[in-house]
C-alpha positions as CSV (number, residue, x, y, z in Angstrom):
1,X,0.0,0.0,0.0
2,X,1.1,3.7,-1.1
3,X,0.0,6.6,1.1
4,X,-0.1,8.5,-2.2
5,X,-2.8,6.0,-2.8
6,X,-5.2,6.8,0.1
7,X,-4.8,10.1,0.1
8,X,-8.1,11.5,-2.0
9,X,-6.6,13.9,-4.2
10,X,-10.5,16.1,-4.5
11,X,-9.4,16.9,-0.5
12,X,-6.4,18.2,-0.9
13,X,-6.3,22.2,-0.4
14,X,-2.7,24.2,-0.2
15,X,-3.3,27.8,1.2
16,X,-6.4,26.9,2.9
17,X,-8.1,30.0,4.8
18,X,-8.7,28.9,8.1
19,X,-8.8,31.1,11.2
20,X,-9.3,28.2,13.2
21,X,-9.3,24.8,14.2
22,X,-13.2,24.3,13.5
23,X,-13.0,25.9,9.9
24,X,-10.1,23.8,8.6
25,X,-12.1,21.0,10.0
26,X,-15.4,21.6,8.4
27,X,-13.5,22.6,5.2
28,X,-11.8,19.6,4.6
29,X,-14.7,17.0,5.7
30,X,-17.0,19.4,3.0
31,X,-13.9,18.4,0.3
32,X,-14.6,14.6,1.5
33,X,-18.2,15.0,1.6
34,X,-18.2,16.7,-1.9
35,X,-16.3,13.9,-3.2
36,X,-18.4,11.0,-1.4
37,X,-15.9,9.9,0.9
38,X,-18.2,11.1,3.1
39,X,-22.0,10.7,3.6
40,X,-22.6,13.2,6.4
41,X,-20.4,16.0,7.0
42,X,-21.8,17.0,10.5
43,X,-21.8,13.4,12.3
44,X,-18.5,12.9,10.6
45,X,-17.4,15.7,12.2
46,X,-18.5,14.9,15.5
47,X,-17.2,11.7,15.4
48,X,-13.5,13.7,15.0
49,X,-14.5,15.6,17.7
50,X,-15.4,13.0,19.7
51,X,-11.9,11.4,19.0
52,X,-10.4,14.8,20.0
53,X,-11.9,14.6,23.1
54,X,-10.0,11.4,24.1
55,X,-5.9,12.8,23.7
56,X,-4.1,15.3,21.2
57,X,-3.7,15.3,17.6
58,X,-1.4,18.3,16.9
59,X,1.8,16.0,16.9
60,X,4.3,18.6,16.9
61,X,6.2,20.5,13.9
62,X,3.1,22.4,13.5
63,X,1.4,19.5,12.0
64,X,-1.7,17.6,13.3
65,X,-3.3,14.5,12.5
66,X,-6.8,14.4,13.4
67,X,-8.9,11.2,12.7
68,X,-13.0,9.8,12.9
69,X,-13.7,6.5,12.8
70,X,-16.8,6.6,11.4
71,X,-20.0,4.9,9.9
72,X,-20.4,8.3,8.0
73,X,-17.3,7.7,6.5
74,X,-18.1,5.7,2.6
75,X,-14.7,5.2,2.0
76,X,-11.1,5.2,4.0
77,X,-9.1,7.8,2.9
78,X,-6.8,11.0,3.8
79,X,-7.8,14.5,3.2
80,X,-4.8,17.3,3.2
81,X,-4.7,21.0,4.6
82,X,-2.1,23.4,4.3
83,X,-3.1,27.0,5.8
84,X,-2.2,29.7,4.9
85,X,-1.3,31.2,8.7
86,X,-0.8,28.6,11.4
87,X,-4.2,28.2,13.6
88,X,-4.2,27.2,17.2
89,X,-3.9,23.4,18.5
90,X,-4.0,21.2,21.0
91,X,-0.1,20.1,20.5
92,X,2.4,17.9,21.7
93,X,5.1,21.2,21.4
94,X,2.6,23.8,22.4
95,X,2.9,25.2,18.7
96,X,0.2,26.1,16.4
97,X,-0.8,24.1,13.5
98,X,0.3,24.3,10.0
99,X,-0.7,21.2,7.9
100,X,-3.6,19.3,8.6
101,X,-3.4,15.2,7.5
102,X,-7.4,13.9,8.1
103,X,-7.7,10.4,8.6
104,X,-11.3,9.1,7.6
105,X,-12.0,6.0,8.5
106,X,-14.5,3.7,7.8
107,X,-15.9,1.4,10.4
108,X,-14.6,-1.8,8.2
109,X,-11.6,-0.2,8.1
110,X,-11.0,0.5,11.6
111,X,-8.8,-1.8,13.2
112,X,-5.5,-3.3,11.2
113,X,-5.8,-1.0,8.3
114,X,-6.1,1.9,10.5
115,X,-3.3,1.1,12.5
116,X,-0.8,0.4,9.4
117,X,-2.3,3.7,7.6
118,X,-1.5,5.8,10.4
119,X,1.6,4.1,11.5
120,X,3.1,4.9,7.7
121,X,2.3,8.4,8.4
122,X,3.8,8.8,11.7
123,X,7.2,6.9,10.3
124,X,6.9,9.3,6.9
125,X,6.8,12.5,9.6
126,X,9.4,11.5,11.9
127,X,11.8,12.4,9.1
128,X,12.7,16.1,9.4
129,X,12.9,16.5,5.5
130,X,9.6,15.0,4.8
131,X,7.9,17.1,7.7
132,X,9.6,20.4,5.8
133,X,8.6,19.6,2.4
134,X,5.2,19.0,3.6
135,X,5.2,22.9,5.5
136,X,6.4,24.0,1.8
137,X,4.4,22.7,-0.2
138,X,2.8,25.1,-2.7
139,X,0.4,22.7,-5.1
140,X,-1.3,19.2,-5.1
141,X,0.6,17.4,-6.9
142,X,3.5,18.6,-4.9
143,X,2.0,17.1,-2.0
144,X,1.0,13.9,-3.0
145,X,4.5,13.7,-4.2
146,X,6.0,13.8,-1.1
147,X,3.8,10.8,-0.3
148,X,5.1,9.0,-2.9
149,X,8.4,9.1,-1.9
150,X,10.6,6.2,0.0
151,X,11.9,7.7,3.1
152,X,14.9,6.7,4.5
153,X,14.3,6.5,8.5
């Protein structure tokens, strides 16, 4: 399995808007809905929320990595936000938040794949040149790219 390939490339958005945490949120879960990833934007987000509630996501290096398990959630994929100004976060370094990786998951998907999905991720951004190239990113296809690539850890 390829991140690039989970990652839903119509919920991708580089200079994203935000002022804060609850509008990157609801932007990217509308990109998921939009695309059908998603069958109900507002239980999906409370379902994220609801995981919130139970331990941080902003993981440090101003990137967070919120996730729902969900039964809202059609298909298991990754949505992607870059802001344009770093937002407020609960975070493991007290910093703001920069880049936004969405896990949704669907409740078939939950357990093993989960894991795997998210333990990629956390391997991919434990390597300080992948975490910066994400931060500078300025397109798409720049982005995805970056999740193509074989990391040396």
């Amino acid at each position: 399995m390829m991140i690039a390939d989970v990652i839903n490339k119509n919920a991708i958005q580089v200079n994203m808007p935000a002022l804060d945490k609850q509008q990157a949120l609801e932007s990217l879960v509308n990109l998921l809905y939009q695309d059908g990833a998603v069958n109900d934007a507002a239980l999906f987000i409370q379902d994220i929320y609801h995981r919130e509630s139970e331990g941080m996501t902003g993981i440090g290096g101003y990137i967070a990595i919120p996730h729902g398990k969900s039964l809202h959630v059609n298909r298991t994929c990754i949505a992607i936000g870059l802001l344009q100004e770093p937002i407020e976060w609960e975070s493991l370094d007290g910093n703001k938040v920069k880049a936004i990786i969405l896990f949704a998951v669907s409740m078939k998907d939950k357990n093993d794949f989960c894991i795997k999905l998210m333990s990629r991720i956390a391997r991919m951004l434990g390597n300080e040149q992948v975490c910066e190239n994400l931060l500078n990113a300025t397109s798409n296809d720049e982005l995805i790219s970056i999740f193509n690539q074989k990391v040396s850890l």
